[in-house]
DSSP file (Angstrom, degrees, kcal/mol; ACC not computed):
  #  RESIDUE AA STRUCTURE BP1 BP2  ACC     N-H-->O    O-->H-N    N-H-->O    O-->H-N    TCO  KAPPA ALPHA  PHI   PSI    X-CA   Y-CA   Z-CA
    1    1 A X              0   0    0      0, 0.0     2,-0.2     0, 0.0     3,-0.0   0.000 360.0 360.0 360.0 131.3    0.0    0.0    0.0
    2    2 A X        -     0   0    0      1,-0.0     2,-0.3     2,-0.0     0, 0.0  -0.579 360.0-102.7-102.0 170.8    1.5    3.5   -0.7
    3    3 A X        +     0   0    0     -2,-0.2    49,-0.2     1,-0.1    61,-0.1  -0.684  43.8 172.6-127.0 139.0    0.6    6.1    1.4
    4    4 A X        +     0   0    0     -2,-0.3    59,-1.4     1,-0.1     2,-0.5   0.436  47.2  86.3-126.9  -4.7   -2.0    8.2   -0.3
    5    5 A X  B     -a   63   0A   0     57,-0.2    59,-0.2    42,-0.2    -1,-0.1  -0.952  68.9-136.6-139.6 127.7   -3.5   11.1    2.5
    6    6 A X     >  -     0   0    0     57,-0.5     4,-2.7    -2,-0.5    58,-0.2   0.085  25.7 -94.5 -56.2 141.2   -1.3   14.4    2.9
    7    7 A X  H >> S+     0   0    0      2,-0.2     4,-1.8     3,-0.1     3,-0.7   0.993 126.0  42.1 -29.0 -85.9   -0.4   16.1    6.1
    8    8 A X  H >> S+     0   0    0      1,-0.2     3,-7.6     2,-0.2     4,-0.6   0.880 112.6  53.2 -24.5 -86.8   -2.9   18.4    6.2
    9    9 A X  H 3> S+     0   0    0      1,-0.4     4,-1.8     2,-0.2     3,-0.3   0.601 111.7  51.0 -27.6 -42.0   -5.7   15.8    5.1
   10   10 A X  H <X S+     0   0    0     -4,-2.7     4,-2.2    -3,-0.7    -1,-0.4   0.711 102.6  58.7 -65.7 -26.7   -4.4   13.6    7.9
   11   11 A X  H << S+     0   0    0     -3,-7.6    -1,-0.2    -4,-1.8    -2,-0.2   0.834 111.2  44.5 -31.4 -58.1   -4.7   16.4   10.4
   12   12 A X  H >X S+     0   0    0     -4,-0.6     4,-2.5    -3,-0.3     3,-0.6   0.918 108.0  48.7 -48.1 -73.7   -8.1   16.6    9.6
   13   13 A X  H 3X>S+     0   0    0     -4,-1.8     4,-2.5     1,-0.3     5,-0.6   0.953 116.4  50.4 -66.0 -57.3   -9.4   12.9    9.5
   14   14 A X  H 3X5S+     0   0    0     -4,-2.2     4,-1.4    -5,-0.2    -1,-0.3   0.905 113.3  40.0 -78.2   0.9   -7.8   12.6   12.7
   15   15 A X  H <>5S+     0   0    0     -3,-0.6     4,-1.6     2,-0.2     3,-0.4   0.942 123.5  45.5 -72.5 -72.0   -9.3   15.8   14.4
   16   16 A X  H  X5S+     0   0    0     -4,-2.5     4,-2.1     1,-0.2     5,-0.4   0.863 113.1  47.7 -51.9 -29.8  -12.6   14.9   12.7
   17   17 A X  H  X5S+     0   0    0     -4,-2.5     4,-2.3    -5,-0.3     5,-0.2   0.971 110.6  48.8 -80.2 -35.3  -12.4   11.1   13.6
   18   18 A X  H  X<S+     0   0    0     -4,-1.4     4,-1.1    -5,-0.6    -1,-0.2   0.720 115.2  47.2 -85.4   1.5  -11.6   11.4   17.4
   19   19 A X  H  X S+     0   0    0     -4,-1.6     4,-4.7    -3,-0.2     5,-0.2   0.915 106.5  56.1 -63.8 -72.3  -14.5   14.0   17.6
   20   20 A X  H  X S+     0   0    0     -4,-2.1     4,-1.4     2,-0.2     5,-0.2   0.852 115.1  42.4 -12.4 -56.5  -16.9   11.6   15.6
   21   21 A X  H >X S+     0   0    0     -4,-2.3     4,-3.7    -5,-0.4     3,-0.8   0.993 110.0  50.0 -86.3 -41.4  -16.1    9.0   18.4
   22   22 A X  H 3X>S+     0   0    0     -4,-1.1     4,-1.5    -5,-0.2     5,-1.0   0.920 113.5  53.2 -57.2 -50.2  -16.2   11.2   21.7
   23   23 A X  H 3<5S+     0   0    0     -4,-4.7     4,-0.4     3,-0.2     6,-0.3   0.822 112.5  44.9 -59.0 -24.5  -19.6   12.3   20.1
   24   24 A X  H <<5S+     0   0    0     -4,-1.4     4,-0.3    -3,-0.8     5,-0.3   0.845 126.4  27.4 -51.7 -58.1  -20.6    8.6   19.8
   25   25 A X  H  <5S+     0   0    0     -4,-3.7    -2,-0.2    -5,-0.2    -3,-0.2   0.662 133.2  29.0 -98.9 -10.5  -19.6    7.6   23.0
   26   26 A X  T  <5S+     0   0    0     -4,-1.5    -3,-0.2    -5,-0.4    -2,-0.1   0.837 103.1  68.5-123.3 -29.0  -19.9   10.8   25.1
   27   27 A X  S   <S-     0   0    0     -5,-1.0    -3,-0.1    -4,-0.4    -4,-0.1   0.779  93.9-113.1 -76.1 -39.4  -22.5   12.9   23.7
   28   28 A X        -     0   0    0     -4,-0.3     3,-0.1    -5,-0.1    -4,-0.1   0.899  44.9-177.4 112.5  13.0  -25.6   11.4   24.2
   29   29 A X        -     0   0    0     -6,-0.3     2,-0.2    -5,-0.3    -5,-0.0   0.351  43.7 -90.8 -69.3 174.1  -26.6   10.6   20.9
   30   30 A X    >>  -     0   0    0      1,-0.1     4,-2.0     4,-0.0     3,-0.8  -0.666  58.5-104.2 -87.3 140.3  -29.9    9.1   19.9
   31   31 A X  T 34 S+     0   0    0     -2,-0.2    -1,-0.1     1,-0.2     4,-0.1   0.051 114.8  43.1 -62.0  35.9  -28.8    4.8   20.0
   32   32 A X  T 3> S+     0   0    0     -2,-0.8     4,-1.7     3,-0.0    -1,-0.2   0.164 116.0  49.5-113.8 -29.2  -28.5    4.0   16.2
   33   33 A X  H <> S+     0   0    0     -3,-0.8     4,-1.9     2,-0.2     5,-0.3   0.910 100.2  61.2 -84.4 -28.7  -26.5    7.2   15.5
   34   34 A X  H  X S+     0   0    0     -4,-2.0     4,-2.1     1,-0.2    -1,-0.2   0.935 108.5  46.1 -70.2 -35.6  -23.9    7.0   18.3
   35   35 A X  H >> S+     0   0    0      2,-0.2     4,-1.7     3,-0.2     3,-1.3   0.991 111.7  49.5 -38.4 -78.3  -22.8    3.9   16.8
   36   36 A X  H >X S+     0   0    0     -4,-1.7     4,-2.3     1,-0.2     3,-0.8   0.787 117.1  47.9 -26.3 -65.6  -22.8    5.3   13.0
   37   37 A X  H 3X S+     0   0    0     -4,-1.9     4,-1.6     1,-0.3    -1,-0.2   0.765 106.3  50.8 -44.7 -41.5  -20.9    8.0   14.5
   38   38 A X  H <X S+     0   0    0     -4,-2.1     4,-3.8    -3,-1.3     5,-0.3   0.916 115.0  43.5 -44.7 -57.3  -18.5    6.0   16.4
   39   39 A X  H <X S+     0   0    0     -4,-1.7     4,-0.6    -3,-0.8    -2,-0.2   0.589 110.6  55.5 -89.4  -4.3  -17.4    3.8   13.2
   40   40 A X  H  X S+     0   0    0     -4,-2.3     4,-1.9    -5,-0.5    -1,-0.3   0.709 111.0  46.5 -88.2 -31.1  -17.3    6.9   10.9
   41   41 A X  H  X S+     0   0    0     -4,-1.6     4,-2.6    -5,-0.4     5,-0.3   0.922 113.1  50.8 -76.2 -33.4  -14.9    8.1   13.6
   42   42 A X  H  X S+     0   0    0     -4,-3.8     4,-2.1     1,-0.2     5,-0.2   0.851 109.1  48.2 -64.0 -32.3  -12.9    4.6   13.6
   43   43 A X  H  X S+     0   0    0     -4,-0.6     4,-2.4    -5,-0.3    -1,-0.2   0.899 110.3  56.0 -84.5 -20.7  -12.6    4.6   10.3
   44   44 A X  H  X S+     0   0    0     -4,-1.9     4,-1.0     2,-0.2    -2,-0.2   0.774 108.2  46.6 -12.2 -71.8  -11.3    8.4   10.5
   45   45 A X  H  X S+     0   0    0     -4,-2.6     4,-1.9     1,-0.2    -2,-0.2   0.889 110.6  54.8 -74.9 -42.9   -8.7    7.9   12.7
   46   46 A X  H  X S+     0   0    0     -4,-2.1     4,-3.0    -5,-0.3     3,-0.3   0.948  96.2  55.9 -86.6 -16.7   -7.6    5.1   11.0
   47   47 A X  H  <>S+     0   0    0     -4,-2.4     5,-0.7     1,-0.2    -1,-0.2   0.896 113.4  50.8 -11.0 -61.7   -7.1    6.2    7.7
   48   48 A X  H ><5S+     0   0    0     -4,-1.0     3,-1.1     1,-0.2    -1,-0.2   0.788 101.3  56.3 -66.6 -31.8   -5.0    8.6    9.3
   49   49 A X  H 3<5S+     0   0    0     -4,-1.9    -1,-0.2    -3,-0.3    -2,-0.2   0.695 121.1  28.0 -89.3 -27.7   -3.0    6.5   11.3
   50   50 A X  T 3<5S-     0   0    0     -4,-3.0    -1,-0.3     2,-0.2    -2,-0.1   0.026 100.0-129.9-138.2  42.9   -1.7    4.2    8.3
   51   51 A X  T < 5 +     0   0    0     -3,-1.1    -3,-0.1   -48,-0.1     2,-0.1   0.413  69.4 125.1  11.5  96.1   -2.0    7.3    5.6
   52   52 A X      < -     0   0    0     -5,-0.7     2,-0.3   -49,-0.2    -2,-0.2  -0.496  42.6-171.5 173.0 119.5   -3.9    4.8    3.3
   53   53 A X     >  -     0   0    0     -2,-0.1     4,-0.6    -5,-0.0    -5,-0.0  -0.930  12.4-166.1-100.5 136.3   -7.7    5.6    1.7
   54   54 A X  T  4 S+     0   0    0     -2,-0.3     4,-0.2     2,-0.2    -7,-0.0   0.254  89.9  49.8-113.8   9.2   -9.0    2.9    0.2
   55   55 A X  T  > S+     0   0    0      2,-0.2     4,-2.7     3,-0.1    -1,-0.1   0.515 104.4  60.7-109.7 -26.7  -11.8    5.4   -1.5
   56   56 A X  T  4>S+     0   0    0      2,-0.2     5,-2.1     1,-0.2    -2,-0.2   0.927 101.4  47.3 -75.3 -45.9   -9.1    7.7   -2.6
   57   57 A X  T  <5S+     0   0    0     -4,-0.6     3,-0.2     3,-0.3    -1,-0.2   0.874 111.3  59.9 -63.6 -34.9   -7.4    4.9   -4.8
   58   58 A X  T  45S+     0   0    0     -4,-0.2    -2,-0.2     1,-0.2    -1,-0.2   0.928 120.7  22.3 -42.0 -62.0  -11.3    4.4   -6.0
   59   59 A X  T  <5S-     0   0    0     -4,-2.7    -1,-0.2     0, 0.0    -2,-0.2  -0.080 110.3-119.5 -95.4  33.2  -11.5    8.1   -7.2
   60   60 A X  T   5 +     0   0    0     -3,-0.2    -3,-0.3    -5,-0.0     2,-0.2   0.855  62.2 138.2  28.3  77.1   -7.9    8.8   -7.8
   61   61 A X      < +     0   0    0     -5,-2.1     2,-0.2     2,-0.0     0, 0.0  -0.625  26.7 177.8-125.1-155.2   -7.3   11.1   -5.9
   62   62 A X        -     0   0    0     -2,-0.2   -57,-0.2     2,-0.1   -58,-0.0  -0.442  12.8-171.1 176.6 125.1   -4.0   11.3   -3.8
   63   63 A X  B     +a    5   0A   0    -59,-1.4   -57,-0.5    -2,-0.2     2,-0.3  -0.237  59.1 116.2-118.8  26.9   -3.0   14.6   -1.1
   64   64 A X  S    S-     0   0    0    -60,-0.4     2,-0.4   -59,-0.2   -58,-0.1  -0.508  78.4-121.2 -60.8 167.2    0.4   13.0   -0.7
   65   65 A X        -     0   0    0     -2,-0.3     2,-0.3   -60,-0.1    -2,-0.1  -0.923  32.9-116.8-107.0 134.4    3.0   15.1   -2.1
   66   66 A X              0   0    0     -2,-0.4     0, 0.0     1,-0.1     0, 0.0  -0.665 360.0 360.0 -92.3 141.7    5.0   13.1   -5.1
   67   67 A X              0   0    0     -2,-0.3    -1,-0.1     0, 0.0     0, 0.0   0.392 360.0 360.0-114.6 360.0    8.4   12.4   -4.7
């Protein structure tokens, strides 16, 4: 796998994803959404964690920088 998601972009997804999950689990959410939210956040974080989208290689897209 080559690393396809950018600084920035990773910044993001992991701001947004551990938010996503603390709103799942802490917020108070109605029960069918705190899950969604929770596993939109898991999948968030992990994106970021092992700079790999597997949606990005679907739509070509890539916020690496080429070397």
């Amino acid at each position: 796998m080559k690393a396809n998601v950018g600084g920035v972009d990773r910044i993001f997804r992991l701001v947004a994803g551990l938010a996503l999950i603390a709103a799942g689990a802490i917020a108070g959410l109605a029960e069918p959404w705190n899950y969604v939210a929770m596993g939109a956040g898991a999948v968030f974080t992990l994106t970021s964690v092992i700079k790999f989208c597997p949606l990005y290689v679907i739509f070509g897209f890539k916020t690496c920088p080429a070397k």
